[in-house]
C-alpha positions in Angstrom: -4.0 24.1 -2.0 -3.0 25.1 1.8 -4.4 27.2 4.1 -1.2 29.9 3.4 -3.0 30.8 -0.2 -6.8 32.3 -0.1 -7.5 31.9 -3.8 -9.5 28.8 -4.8 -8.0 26.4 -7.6 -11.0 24.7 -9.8 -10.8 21.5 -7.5 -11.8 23.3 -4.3 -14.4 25.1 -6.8 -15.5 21.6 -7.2 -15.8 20.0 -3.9 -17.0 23.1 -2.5 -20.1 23.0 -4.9 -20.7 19.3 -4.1 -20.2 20.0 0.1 -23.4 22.6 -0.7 -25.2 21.0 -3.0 -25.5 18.1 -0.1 -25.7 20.5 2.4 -28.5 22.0 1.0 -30.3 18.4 0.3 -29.3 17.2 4.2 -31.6 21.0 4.9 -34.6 20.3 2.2 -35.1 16.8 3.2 -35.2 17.9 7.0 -37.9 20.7 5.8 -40.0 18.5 3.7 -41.0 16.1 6.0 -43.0 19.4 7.9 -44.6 19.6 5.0 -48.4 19.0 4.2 -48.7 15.0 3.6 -50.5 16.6 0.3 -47.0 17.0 -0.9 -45.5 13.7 -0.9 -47.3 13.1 -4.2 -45.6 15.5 -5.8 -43.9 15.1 -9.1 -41.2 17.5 -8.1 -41.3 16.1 -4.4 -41.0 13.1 -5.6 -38.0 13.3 -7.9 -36.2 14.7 -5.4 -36.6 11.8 -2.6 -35.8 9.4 -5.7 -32.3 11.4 -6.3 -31.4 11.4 -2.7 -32.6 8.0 -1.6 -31.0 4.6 -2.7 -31.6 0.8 -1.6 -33.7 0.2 1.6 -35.1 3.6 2.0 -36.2 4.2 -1.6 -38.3 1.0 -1.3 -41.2 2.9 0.5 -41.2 5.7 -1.7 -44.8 5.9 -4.3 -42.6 6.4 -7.5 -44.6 6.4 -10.9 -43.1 3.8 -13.7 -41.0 6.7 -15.5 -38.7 7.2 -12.2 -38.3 3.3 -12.1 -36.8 3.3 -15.3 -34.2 4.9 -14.4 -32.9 2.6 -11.5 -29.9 -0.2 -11.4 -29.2 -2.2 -9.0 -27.5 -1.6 -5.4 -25.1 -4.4 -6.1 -23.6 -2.0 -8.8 -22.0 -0.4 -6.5 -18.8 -2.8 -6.4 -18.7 -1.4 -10.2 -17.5 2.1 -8.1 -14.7 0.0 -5.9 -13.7 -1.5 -9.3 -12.8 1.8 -11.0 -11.4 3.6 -8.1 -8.8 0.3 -7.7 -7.8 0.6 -11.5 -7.5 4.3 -11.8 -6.3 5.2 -8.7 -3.8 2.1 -8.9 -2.8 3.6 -12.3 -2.3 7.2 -10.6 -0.2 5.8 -8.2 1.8 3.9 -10.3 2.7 6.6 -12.5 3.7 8.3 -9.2 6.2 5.7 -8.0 7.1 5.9 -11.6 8.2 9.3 -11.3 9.9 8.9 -7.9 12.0 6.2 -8.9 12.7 6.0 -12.4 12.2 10.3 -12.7 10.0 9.8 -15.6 7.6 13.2 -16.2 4.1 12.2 -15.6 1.8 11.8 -18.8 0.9 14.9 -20.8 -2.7 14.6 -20.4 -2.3 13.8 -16.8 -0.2 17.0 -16.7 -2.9 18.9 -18.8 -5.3 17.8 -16.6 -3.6 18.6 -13.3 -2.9 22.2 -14.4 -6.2 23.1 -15.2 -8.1 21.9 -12.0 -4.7 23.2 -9.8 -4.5 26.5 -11.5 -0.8 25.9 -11.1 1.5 24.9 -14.0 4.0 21.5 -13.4 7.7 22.1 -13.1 10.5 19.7 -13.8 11.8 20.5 -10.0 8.4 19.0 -7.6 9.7 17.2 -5.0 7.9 13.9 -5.0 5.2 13.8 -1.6 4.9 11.1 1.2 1.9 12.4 1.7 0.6 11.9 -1.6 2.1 8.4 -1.7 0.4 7.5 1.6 -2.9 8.8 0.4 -3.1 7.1 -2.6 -2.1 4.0 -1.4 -3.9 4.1 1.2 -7.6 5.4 -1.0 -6.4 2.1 -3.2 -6.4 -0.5 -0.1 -9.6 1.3 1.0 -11.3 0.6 -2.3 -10.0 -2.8 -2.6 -11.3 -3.9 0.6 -14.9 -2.4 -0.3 -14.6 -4.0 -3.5 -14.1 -7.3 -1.8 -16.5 -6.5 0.8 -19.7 -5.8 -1.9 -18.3 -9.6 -3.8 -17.9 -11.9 -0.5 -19.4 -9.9 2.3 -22.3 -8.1 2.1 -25.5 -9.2 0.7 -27.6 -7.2 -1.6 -31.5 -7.8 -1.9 -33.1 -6.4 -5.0 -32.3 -2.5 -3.5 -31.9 -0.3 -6.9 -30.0 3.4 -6.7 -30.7 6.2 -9.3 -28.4 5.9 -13.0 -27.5 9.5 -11.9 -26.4 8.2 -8.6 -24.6 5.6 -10.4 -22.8 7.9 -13.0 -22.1 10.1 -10.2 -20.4 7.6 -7.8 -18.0 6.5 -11.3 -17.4 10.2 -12.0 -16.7 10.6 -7.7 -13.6 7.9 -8.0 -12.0 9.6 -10.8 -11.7 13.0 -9.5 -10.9 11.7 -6.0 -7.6 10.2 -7.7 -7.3 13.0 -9.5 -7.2 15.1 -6.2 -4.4 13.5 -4.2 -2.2 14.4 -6.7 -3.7 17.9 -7.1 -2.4 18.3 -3.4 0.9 16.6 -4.4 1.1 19.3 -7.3 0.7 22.2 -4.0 3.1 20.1 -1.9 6.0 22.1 0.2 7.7 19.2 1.7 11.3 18.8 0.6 14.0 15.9 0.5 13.7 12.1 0.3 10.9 10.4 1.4 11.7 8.8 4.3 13.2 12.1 5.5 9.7 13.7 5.3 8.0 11.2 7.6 6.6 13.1 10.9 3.8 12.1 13.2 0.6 13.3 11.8 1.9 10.5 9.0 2.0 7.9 11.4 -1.6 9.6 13.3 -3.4 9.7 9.9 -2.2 5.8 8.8 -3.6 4.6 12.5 -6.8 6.3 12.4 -7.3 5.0 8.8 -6.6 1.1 10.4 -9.0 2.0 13.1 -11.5 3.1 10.9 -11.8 0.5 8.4 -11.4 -2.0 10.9 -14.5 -0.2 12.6 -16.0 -0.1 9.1 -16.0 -3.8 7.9 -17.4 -4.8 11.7 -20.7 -2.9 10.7 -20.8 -4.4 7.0 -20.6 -8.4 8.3 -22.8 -7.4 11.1 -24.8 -6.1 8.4 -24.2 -9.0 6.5 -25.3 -11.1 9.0 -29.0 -10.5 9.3 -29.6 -12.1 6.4 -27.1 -15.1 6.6 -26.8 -18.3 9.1 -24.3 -19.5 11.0 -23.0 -21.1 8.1 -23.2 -18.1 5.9 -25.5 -19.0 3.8 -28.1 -16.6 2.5 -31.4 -17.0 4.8 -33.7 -13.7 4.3 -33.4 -10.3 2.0 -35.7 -8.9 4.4 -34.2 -5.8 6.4 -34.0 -6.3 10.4 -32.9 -4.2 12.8 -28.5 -3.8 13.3 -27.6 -4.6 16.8 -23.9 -4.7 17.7 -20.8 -2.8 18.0 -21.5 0.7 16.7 -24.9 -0.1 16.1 -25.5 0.4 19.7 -24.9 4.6 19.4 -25.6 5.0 15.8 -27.7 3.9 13.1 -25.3 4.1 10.7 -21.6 3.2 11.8 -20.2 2.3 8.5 -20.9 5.9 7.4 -19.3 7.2 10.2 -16.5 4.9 9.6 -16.0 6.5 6.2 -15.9 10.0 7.6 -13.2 9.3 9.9 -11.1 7.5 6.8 -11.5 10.5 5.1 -10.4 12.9 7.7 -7.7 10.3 8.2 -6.3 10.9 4.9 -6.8 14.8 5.5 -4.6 14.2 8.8 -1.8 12.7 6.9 -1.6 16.0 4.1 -0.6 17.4 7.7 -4.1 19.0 7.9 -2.9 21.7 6.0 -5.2 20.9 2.9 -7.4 23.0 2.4 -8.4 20.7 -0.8 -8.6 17.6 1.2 -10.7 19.5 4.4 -13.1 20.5 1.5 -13.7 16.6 1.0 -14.2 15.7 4.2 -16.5 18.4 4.2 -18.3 16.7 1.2 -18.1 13.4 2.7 -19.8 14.8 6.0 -22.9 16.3 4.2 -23.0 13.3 1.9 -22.9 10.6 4.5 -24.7 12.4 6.6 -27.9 12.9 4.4 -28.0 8.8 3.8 -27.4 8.1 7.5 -30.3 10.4 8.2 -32.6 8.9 5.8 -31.4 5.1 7.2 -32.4 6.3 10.6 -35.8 7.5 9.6 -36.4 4.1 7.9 -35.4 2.1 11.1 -37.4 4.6 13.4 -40.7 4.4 11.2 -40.3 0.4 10.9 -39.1 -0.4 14.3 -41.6 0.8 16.7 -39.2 -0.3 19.6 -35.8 0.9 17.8 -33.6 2.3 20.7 -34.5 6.0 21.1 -30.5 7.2 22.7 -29.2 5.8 18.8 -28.8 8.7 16.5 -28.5 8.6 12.9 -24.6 9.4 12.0 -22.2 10.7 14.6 -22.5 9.3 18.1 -24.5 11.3 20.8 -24.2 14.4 17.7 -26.2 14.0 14.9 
């Protein structure tokens, strides 16, 4: 969808819903810790926190046993990377599929295209760069986390919610599914290479920049807790120093925001689709950043004060 049509396909139905939903958890969070300390005992307080919160900063919170049984561990998370490499390699392998050997997509890719598009598939789309560059680009992105959460970081005995966990699988799959839902929207016209213009070449730097910026924070994160040799030393949490630590609490979350927006700059910026999950993204990553920071400023009685949780000198 592009900012020329005002009617809302079932994908920007979807993202928009998920952009509120965390917008309105980013808000609750900030109210409820005004709230009477009477509160934080609260079965319906305490659910909450337990959906919201993952690893480090669910570790403080009093949960009774039945909550517990619904966590899995943190280190599950490479399971996400996992699935977006396979499906999203898949997508974009039926793509190049269709470029160069002008094979029709699948039917039930098609099926599923035209219901969350609104928009029924033609024999005549022009194949994207765009779309090409996204996807490849969301594929290297989720290989390198993948191989980031095996050899890099190192995960203590942190535990996320299973509805955090089905969500994140879930996230993957439509986020695939999306790129080509702005393919199936696409103006652009003629070969490939003939469609290349600069925000392609902007969006594919800042996405470089980004990650690089991205997997500084995970090894300094990383190493905390190993030695000089890189063995494992301590699980214990310590206080980030270095790089982007310096402004923000949270760097690799602000990383991930500007990949995202990178990918939005290379539809041309013209997505309205693709703005509306950067717009998730910001809520989302900004609601665990936030809750990071509080952790840090509540265990770190000298934890630099200029440093805020997310977006340097922002938020």
């Amino acid at each position: 969808m592009t900012w020329s049509s005002f009617s809302f396909s079932c994908t920007d139905v979807v993202w928009s819903f998920l952009a509120l939903c965390f917008l309105i958890a980013f808000c609750a969070h900030k109210i409820s810790t005004y709230l009477p300390r009477k509160w934080d005992t609260g079965r319906l307080y305490l659910l909450f926190q337990d959906l919201i919160r993952y690893g480090k900063t669910k570790q403080t919170l009093k949960r009774d046993n039945w909550l517990r049984a619904f966590d899995v561990p943190k280190r599950w998370f490479s399971h996400f990377y996992a699935i977006s490499v396979g499906w999203n390699g898949l997508l974009l392998a039926i793509y190049l599929n269709f470029i160069y050997h002008h094979q029709s997509f699948p039917s039930w890719l098609t099926g599923i295209l035209d219901i969350l598009t609104g928009v029924p598939s033609t024999d005549s789309q022009v194949p994207q760069l765009s779309t090409v560059l996204v996807q490849l680009l969301l594929c290297v992105h989720s290989l390198r986390r993948l191989l980031e959460c095996l050899f890099v970081s190192v995960f203590s005995d942190g535990a996320l919610h299973l509805v955090q966990y089905v969500f994140g699988v879930c996230y993957y799959i439509v986020l695939g599914l999306t790129v080509l839902c702005s393919d199936h929207l696409g103006k652009e016209s003629g070969s490939l290479l003939s469609q290349l213009d600069w925000f392609h070449v902007a969006g594919s730097v800042l996405f470089i920049w980004a990650s690089l910026m991205q997997h500084q924070s995970i090894v300094l994160l990383a190493g905390l807790r190993t030695g000089k040799s890189g063995t494992v030393e301590t699980l214990a949490h310590r206080l980030p120093e270095g790089g982007w630590f310096e402004l923000v609490s949270c760097p690799h979350y602000f990383a991930e925001l500007l990949i995202y927006a990178s990918l939005s700059l290379i539809f041309g910026g013209l997505s309205l689709t693709w703005w509306l999950v950067v717009l998730y993204v910001l809520f989302n990553q900004a609601l665990a950043a936030q809750l990071c920071h509080e952790h840090y400023i509540s265990k770190y009685d000298s934890y630099p004060k200029h440093r805020k949780a997310f977006i340097p000198f922002v938020l």
